[in-house]
DRENKEMAR-59675 format. One record per residue (C-alpha): residue in three letters; x, y, z. Coordinates in steps of 0.02 Angstrom, whole numbers, plus 32768, in hexadecimal, padded with zeros to 4 digits. Example, Ala and Ser with C-alpha at 12.3 -4.5 7.8 and 13.67 -1.06 7.14 Angstrom:
{r->ALA | c1->8267 | c2->7F1F | c3->8186} .
{r->SER | c1->82AC | c2->7FCB | c3->8165} .
***
This chain:
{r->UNK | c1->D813 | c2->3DA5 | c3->83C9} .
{r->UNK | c1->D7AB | c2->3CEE | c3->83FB} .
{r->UNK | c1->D822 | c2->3CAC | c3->839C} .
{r->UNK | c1->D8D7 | c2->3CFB | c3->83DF} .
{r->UNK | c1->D8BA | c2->3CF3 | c3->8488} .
{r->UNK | c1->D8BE | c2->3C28 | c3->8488} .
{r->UNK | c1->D94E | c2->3C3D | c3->842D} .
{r->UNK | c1->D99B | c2->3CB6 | c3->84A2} .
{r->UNK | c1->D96F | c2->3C4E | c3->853E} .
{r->UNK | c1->D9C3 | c2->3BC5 | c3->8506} .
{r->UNK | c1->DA52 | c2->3C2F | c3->84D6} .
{r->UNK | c1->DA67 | c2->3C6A | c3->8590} .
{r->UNK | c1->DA58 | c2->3BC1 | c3->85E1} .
{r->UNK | c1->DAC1 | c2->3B72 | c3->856A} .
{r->UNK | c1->DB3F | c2->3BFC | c3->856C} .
{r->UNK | c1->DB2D | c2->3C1F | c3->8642} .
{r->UNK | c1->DB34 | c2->3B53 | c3->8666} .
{r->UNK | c1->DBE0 | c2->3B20 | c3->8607} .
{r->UNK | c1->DC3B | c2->3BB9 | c3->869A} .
{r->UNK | c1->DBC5 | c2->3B55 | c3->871E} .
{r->UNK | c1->DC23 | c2->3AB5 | c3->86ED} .
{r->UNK | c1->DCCA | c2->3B0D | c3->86ED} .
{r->UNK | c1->DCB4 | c2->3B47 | c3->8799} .
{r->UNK | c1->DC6B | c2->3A9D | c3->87D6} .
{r->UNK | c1->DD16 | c2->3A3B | c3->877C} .
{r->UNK | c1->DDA1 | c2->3AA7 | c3->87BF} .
{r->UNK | c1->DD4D | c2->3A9A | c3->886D} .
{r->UNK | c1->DD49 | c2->39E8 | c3->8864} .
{r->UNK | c1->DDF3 | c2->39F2 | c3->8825} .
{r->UNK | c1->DE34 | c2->3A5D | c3->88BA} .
{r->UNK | c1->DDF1 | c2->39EC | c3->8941} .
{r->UNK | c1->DE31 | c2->3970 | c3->88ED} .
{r->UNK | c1->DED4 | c2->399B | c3->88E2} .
{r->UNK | c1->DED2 | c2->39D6 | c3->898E} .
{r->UNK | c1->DE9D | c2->3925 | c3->89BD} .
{r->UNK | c1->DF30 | c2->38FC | c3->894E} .
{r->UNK | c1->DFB6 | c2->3963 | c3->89A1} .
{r->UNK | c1->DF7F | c2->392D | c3->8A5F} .
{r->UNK | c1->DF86 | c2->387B | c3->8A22} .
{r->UNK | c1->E035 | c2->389E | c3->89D8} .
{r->UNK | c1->E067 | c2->38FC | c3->8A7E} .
{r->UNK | c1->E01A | c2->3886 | c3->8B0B} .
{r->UNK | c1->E06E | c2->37DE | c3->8AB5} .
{r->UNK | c1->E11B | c2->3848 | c3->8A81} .
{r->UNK | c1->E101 | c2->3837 | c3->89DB} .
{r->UNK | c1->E14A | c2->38AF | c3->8937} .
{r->UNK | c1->E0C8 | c2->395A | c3->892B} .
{r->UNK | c1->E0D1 | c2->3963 | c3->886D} .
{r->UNK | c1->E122 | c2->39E3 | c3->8813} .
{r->UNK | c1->E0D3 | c2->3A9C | c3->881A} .
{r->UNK | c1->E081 | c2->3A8E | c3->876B} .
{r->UNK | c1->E005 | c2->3A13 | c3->87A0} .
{r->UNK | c1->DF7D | c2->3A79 | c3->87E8} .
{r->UNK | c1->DF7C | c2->3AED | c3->8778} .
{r->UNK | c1->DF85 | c2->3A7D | c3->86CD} .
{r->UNK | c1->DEFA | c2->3A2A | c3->871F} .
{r->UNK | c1->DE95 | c2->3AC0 | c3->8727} .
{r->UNK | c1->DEBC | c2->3AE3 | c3->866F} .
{r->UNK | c1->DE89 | c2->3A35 | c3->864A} .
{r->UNK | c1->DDDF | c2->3A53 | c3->869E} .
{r->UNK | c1->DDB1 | c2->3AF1 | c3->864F} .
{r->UNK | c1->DDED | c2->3AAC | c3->8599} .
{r->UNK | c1->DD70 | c2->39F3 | c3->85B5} .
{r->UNK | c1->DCD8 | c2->3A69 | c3->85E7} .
{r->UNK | c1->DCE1 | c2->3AE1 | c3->8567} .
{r->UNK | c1->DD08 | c2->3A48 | c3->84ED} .
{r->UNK | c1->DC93 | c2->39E9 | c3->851D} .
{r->UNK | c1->DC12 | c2->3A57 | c3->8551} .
{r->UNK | c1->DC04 | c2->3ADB | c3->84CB} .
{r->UNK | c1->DC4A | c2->3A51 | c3->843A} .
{r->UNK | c1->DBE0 | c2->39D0 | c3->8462} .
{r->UNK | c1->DB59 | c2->39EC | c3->84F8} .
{r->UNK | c1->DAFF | c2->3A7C | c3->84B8} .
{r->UNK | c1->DB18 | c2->3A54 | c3->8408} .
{r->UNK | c1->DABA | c2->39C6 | c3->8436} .
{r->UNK | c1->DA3E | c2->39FB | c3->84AA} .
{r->UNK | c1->DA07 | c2->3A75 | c3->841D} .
{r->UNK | c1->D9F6 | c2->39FD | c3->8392} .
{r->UNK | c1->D97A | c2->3998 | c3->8408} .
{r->UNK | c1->D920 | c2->3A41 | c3->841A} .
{r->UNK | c1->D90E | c2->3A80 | c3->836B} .
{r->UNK | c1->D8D8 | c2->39D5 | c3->8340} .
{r->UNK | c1->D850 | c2->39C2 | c3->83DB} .
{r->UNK | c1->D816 | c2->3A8A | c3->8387} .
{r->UNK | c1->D824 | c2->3A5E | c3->82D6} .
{r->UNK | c1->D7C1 | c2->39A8 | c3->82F1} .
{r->UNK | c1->D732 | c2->39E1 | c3->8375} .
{r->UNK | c1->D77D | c2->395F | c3->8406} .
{r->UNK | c1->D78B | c2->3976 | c3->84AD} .
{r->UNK | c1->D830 | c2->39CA | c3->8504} .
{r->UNK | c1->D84A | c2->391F | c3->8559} .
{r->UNK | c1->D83D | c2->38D1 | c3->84A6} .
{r->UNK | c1->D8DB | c2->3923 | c3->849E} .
{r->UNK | c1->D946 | c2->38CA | c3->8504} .
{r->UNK | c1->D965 | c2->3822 | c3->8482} .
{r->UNK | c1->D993 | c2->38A0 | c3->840E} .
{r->UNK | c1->DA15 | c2->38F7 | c3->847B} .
{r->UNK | c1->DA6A | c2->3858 | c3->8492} .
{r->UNK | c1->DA78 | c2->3823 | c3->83F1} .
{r->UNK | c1->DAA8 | c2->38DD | c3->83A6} .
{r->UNK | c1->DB30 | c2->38CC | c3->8441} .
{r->UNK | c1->DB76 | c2->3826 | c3->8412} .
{r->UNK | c1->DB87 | c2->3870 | c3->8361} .
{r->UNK | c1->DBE6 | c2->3901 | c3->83A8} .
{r->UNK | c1->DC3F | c2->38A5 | c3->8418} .
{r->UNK | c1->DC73 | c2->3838 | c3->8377} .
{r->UNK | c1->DCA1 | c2->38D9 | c3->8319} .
{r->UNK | c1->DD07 | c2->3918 | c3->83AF} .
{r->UNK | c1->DD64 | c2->3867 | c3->83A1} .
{r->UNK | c1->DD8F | c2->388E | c3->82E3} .
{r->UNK | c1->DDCC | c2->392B | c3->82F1} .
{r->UNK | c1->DE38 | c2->38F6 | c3->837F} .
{r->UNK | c1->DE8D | c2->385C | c3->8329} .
{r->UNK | c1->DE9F | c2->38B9 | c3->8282} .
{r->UNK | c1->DEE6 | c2->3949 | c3->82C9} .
{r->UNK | c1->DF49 | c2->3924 | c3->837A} .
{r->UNK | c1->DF5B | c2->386E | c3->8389} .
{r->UNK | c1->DFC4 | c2->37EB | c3->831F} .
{r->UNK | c1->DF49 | c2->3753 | c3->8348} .
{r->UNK | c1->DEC2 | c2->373C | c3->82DE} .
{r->UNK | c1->DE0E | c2->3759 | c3->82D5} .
{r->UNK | c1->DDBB | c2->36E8 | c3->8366} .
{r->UNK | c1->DD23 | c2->3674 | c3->8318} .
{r->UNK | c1->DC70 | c2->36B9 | c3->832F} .
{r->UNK | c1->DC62 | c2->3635 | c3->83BF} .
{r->UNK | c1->DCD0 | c2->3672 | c3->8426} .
{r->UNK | c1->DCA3 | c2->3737 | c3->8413} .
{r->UNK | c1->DBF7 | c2->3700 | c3->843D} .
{r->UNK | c1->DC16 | c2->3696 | c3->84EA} .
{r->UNK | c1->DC8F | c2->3717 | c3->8515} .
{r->UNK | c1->DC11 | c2->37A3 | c3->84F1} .
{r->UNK | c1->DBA8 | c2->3737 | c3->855E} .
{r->UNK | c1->DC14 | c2->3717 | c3->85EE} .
{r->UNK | c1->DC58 | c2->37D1 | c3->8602} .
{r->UNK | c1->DBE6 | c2->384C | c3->85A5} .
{r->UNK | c1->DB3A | c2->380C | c3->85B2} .
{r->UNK | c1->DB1A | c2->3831 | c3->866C} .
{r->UNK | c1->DB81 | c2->38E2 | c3->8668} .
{r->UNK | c1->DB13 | c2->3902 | c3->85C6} .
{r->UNK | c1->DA7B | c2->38D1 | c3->8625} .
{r->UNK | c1->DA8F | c2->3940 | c3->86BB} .
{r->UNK | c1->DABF | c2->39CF | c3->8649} .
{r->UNK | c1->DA17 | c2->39C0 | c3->85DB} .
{r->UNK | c1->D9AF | c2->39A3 | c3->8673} .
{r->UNK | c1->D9F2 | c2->3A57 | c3->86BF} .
{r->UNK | c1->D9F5 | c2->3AB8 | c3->862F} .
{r->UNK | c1->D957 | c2->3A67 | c3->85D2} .
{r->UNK | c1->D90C | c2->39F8 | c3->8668} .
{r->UNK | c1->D8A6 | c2->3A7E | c3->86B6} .
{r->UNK | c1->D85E | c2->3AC1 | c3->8621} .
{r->UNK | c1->D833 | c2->3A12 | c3->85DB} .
{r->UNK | c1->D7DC | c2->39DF | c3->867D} .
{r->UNK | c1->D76C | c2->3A66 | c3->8668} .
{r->UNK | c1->D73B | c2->3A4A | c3->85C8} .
{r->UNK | c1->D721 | c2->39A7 | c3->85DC} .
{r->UNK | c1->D6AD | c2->3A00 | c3->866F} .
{r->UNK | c1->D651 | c2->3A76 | c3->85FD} .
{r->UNK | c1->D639 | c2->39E9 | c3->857A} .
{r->UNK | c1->D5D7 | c2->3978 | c3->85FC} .
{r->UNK | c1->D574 | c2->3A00 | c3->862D} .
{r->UNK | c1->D544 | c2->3A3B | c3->8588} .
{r->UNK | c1->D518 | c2->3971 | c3->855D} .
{r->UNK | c1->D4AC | c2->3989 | c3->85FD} .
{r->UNK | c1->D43E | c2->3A1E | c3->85DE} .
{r->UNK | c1->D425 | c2->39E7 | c3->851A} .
{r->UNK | c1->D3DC | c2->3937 | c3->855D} .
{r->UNK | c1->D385 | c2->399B | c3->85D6} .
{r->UNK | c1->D333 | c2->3A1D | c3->853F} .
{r->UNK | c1->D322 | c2->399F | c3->84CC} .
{r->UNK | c1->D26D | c2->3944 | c3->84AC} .
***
């Protein structure tokens, strides 16, 4: 049982935060396009055709669970079975997410170009800057609220623990 209910935690948060981010896109999405349609309106401008909203919505929900179940919490739980397995801190963690989320991220790349697009496979390079420029910080705010919390208090309990052993020691 000590050893499911980590397991089962991380399940929960993992599984609960990817709907979070759903919710969070298509509302960002619908004031968006609200802003969208009021701009289109006020200067007299073409509305769009009546597929847009909704394929945008689509589009939303498709990215997060992508993204977020194919590569965040992949990710997030390579860094911790790694931080378990070694004997590192949670935060030790967080070099390790990024790099197990560029490799996703590069994997996600592949299977795209080998089975959707005609172009070919982008060099290493470029998967990296542009894991960099548009994953990193969405990565970074997912680990910190799924993992974050528990890591900081760790980190915490660690201290203290380093504390009362110089304390008790001769």
């Amino acid at each position: 049982m000590k050893s499911v209910l980590p397991v089962m935690t991380f399940v929960v948060r993992h599984f609960l935060m990817v709907p979070l981010a759903i919710l969070a896109g298509c509302v960002l999405w619908t004031v968006g396009y609200v802003i969208l349609l009021l701009i289109a309106v006020i200067w007299n401008q073409d509305v769009g055709g009546p597929l847009a909203y909704p394929a945008g919505i689509v589009m939303v929900i498709i990215s997060a669970i992508v993204i977020g179940w194919g590569m965040f919490a992949p990710a997030c739980a390579i860094g911790a079975i790694s931080c378990r397995m070694i004997g590192w801190p949670r935060l030790a963690a967080i070099p390790i997410v990024f790099a197990s989320g560029f490799l996703f991220s590069y994997l996600l790349y592949w299977v795209f170009v080998e089975l959707v697009s005609t172009h070919s496979m982008p060099s290493f390079w470029i998967v990296l800057k542009n894991f960099t420029l548009f994953l990193s910080v969405p990565l970074g705010a997912y680990w910190w609220i799924t993992e974050g919390p528990g890591a900081v208090f760790d980190a915490f309990r660690r201290w203290i623990v380093k504390r009362v052993d110089r304390k008790n020691s001769p």
